[in-house]
C-alpha positions in Angstrom: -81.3 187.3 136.7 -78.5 188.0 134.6 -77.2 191.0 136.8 -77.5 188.6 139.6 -74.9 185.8 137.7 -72.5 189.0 137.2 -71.9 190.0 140.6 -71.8 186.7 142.0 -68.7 186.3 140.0 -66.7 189.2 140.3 -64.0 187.8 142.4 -63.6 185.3 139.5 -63.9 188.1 136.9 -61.3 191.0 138.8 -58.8 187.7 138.9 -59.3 187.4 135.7 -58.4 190.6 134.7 -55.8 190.7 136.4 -54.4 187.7 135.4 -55.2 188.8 131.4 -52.8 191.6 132.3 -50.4 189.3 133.3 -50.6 187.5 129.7 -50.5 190.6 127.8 -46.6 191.1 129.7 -46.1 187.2 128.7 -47.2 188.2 125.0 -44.0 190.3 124.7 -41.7 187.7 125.9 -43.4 185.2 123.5 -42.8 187.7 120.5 -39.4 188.2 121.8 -38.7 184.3 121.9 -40.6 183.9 118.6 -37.6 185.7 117.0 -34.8 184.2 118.8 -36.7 180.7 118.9 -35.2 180.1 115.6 -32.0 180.3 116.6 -31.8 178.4 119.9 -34.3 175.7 120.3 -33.8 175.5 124.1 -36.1 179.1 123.9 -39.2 176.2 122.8 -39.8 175.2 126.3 -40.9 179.1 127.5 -42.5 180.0 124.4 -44.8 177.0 125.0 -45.1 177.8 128.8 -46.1 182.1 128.2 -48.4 180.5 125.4 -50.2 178.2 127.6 -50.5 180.8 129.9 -51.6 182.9 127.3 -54.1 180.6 125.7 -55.6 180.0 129.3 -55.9 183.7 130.6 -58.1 184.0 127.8 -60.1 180.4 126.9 -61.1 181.4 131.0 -62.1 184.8 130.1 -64.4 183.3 127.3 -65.9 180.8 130.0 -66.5 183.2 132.3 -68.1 185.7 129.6 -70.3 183.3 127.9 -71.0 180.3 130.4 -70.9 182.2 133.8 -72.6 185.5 132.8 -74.5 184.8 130.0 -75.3 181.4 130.6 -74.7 180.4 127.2 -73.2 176.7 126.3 -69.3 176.3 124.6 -68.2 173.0 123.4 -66.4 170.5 125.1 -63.4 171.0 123.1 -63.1 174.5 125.0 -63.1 172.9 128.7 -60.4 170.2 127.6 -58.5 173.3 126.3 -58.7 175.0 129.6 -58.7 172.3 131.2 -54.6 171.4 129.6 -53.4 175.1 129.7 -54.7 175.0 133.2 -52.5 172.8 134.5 -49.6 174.2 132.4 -50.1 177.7 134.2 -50.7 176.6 137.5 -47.8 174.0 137.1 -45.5 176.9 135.6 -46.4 179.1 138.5 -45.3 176.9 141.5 -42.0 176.8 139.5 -41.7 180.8 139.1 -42.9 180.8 143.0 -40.5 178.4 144.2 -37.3 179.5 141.7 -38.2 183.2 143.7 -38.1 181.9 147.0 -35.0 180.3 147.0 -33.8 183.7 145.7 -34.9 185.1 148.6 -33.3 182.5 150.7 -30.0 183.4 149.0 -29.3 186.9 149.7 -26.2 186.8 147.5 -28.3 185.9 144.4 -30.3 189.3 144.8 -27.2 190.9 145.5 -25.4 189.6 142.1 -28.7 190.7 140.2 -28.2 194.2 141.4 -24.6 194.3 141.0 -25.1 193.4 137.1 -28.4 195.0 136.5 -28.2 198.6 138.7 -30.8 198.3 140.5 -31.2 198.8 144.1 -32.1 195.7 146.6 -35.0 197.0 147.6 -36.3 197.7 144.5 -35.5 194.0 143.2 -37.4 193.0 146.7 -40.2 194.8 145.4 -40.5 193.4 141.8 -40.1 189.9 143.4 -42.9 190.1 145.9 -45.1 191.6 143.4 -44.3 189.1 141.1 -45.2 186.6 143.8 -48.5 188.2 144.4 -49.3 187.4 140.7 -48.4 184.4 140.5 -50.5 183.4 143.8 -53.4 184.8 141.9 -53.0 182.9 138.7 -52.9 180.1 141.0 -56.1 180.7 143.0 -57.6 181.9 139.4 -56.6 178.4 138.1 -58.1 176.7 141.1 -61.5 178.5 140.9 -61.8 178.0 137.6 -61.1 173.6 138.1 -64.5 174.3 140.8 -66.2 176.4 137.9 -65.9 174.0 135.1 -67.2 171.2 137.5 -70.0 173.3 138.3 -71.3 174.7 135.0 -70.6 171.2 133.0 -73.9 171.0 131.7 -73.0 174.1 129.9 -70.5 171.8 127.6 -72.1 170.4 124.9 -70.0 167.9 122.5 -70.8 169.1 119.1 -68.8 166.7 117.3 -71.4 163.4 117.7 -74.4 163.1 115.3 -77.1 162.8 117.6 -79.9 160.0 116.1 
């Protein structure tokens, strides 16, 4: 039975990974703006966005470990936490999406990157559609995991209240 709850998931779960791989990259940048934070507080704003991302990559990873292949039961607290970083990520990806498409609409942007970074258009053109790519599947990780929490909800208990 339990084998049979792993591999109905696996879409979910690869996702997942894949999207945990994604957070480990955002922990740098968080470190990074950790340090320089201090100094300019207009750095706030992404350090709470890469830690929501970060905090939902992997509260969804424990729901999916525990709820989905286990079948154990988390508290409440946890869906409500997924449940706000959720909508953080998928929020902060339609932004990242649509800041690269109008990139792409501007050639002369990509061409000003290259110019001061020294790297090749094509190779820019790469980065962006794979950065695209991963922010589509944070997306459609996001929205599978809204239909999972509405699905395993019996699997929330509140923990807080005294039963009598």
């Amino acid at each position: 039975m339990e084998e049979q709850k792993q591999k109905q998931y696996w879409t979910y779960r690869i996702i997942g990974s894949i999207d945990n791989f994604i957070a480990i990259l955002f922990l740098f940048g968080i470190i990074i703006s950790f340090t320089a934070a201090g100094f300019n507080p207009k750095l706030l704003f992404s350090l709470f966005i890469w830690l929501s991302v970060l905090l939902y990559t992997n509260l969804s990873a424990v729901f999916a470990r525990h709820v989905m292949a286990k079948g154990n039961s988390l508290r409440y607290k946890l869906k409500e936490w997924i449940k706000v970083n959720a909508f953080v990520t998928i929020i902060y990806a339609i932004i990242v999406i649509g800041v690269i498409c109008f990139g792409l609409i501007e050639k002369s942007y990509i061409e000003q990157i290259s110019k001061a970074t020294s790297v090749p258009v094509f190779m820019l053109h790469n980065v962006i559609f794979i950065f695209i790519g991963c922010m589509l599947l944070l997306i459609i990780h996001v929205l599978l995991t809204f239909h999972y929490l509405k699905q395993f909800d019996d699997r929330f208990v509140d923990t807080d209240t005294k039963q009598e």
